[in-house]
GUPAMAR-724972 format. One record per residue (C-alpha): residue number from 0; x, y, z. Coordinates in Angstrom, 2 decimals, decimal comma. Layout:
GUPAMAR-724972
ROLUM  nr    east   north      up
ROLUM NUM       X       Y       Z
...
//
This chain:
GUPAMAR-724972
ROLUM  nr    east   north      up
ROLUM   0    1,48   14,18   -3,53
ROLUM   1   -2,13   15,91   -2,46
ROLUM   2   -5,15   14,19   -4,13
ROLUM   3   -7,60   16,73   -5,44
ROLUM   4  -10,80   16,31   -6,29
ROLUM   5  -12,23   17,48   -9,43
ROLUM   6  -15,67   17,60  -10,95
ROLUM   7  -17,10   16,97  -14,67
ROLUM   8  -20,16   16,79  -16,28
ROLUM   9  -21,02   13,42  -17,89
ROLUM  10  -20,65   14,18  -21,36
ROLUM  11  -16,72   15,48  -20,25
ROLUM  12  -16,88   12,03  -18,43
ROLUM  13  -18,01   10,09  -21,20
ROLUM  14  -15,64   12,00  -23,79
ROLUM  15  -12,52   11,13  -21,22
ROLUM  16  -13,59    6,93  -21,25
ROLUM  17  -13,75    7,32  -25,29
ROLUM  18  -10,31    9,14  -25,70
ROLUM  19   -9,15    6,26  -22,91
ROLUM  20  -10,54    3,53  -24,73
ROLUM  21   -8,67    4,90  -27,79
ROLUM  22   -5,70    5,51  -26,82
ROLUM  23   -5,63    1,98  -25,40
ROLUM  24   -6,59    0,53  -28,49
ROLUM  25   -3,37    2,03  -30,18
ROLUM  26   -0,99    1,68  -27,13
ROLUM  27   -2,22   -2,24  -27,11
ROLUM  28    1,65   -3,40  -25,49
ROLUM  29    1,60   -1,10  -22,15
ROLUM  30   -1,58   -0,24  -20,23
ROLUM  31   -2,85    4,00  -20,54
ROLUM  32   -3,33    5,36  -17,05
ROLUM  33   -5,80    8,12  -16,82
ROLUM  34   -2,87   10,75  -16,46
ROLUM  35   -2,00    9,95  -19,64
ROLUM  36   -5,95   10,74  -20,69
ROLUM  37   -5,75   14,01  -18,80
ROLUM  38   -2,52   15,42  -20,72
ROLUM  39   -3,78   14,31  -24,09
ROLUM  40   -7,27   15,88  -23,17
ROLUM  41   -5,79   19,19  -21,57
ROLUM  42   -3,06   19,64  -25,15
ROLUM  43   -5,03   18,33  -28,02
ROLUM  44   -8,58   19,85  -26,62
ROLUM  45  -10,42   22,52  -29,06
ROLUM  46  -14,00   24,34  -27,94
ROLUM  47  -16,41   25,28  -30,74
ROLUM  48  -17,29   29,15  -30,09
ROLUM  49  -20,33   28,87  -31,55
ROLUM  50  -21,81   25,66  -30,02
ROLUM  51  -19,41   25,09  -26,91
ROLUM  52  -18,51   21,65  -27,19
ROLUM  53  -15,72   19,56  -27,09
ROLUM  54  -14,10   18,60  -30,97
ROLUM  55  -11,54   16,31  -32,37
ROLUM  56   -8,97   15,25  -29,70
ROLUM  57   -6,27   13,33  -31,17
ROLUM  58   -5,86    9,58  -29,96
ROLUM  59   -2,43    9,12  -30,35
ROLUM  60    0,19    9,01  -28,07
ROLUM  61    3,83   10,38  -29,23
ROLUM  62    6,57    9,15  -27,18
ROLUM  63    6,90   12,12  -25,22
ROLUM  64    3,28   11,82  -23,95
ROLUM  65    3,96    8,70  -22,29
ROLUM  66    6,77    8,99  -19,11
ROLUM  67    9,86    6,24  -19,28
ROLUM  68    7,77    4,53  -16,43
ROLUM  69    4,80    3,89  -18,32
ROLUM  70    6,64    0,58  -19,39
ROLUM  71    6,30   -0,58  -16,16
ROLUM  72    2,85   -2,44  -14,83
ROLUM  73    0,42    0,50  -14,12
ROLUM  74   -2,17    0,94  -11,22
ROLUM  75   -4,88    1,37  -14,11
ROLUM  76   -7,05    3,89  -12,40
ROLUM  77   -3,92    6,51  -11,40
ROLUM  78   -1,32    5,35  -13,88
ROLUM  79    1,29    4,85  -11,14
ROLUM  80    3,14    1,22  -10,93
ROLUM  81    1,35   -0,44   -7,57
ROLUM  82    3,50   -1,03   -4,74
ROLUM  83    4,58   -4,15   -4,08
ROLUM  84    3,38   -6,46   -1,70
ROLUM  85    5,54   -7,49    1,49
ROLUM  86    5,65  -11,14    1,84
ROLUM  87    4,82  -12,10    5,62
ROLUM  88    8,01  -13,30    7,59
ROLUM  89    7,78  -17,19    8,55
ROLUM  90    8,69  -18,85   11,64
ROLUM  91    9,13  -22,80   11,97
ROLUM  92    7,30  -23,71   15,52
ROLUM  93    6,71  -27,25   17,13
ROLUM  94    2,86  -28,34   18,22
ROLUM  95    3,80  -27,76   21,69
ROLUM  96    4,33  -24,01   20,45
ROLUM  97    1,14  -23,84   18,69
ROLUM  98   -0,98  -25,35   21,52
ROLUM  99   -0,09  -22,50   23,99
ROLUM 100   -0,86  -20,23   21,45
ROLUM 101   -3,76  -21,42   21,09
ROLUM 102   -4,49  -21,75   24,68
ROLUM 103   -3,50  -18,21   25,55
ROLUM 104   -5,61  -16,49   22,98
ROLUM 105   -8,34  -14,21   24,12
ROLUM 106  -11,36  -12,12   22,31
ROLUM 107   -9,27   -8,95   23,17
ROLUM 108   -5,58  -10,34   22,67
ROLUM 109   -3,96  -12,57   20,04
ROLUM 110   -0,73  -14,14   20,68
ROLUM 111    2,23  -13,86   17,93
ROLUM 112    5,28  -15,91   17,46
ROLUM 113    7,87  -13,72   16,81
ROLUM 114   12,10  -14,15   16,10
ROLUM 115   14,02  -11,38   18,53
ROLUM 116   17,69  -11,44   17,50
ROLUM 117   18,97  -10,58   21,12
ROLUM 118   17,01  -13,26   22,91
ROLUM 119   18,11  -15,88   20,53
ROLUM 120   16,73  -18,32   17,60
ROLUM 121   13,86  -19,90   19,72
ROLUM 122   10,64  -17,54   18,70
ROLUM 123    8,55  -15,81   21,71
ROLUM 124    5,04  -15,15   22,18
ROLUM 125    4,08  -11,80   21,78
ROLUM 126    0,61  -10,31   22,64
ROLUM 127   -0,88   -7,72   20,46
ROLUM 128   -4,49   -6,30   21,35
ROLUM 129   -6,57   -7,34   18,23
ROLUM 130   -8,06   -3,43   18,60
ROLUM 131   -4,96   -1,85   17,60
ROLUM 132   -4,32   -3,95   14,42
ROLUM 133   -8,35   -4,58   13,30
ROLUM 134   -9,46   -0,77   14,05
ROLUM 135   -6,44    0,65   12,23
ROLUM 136   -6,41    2,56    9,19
ROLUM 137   -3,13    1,50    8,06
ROLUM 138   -2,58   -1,27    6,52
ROLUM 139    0,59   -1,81    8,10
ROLUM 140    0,73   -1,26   12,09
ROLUM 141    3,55   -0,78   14,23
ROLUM 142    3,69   -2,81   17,48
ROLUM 143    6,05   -2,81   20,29
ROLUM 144    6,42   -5,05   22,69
ROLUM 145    9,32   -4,72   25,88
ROLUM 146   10,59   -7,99   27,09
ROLUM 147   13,59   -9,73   28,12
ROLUM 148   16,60   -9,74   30,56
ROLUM 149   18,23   -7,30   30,01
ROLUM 150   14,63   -5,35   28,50
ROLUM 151   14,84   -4,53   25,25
ROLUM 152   11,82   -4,01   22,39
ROLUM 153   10,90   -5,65   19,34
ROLUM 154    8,98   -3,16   17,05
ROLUM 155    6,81   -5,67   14,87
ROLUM 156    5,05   -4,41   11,64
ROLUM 157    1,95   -6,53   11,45
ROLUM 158   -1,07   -6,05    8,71
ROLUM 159   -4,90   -6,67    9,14
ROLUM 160   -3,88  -10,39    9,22
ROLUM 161   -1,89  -10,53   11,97
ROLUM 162    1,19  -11,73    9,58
ROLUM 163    4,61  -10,54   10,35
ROLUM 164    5,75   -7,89    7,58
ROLUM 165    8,95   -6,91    9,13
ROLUM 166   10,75   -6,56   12,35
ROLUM 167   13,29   -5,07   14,81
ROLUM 168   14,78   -5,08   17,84
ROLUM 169   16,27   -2,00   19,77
ROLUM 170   17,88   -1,92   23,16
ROLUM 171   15,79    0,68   25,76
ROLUM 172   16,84    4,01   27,04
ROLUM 173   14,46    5,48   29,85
ROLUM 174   14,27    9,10   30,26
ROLUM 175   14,06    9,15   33,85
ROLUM 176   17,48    7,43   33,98
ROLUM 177   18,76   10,45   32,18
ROLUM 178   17,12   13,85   33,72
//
């Protein structure tokens, strides 16, 4: 879906709150996204020949105005249901574990503790260059880090918080073993 960007004078504006602050009032059980403004607005609309001005807009919603997800909780300001949030992925460590951590920390790199299924239950440390997560514009970055005997990768998908939001591992195929 493109966003585009549209542009209205601040009567329009202030018409477009009222109808939206109506329609709300009569639709008290499920919350009106501003989609919902925009089709009443661009159906129910009327201009006055004479004086060129906006007139009565209706401010109530038939069933058919409203889509089947509006009963879902809406993103007031684009009337789509937000995404839900990822809950970071925990892993139980020992002081000992957090004391390296801490020790190997730098300005530049932070240190992770991470599950990979092929090396095991024990968690490993795994560096990740604070640049590539903080300057981001993601919210979500992907991070790979090759390890292990025999190497393999764990692709980690950290946010701006350093927090685990999901992981895997894959085994690793070099090209130059194959041209």
């Amino acid at each position: 879906m493109t966003l585009k960007k549209i542009t209205v004078t601040k009567e329009i504006w202030e018409k477009l709150t009222e109808i939206k602050k109506d329609l709300q009032e009569t639709q008290k059980e499920q919350e009106i996204g501003w989609d919902n403004v925009f089709i009443m607005f661009l159906k129910n609309y009327e201009i006055s020949k004479e004086k060129e001005e906006l007139l009565a807009i209706p401010t109530k919603l038939n069933n058919n105005s409203i889509s089947s997800k509006s009963n879902q909780k809406l993103d007031p300001t684009l009337g789509i249901p937000p995404a839900p949030k990822k809950k970071p992925i925990k892993v139980d460590i020992d002081k000992k574990q957090m004391r390296i951590l801490a020790k190997k920390e730098t300005k530049s790199i932070k240190y992770i503790l991470i599950e990979c299924n092929m090396c095991g239950s024990k968690p490993i440390l795994m560096p990740v260059p604070k640049k590539l997560v903080l300057e981001s514009k993601d919210p979500v970055v992907d991070i790979s880090y090759v390890h292990g005997n025999p190497e393999h990768v764990i692709v980690a998908q950290l946010d701006h918080d350093f927090q685990v939001r999901r992981r895997r591992v894959s085994q690793v195929v070099y090209e130059k073993d194959y041209s």
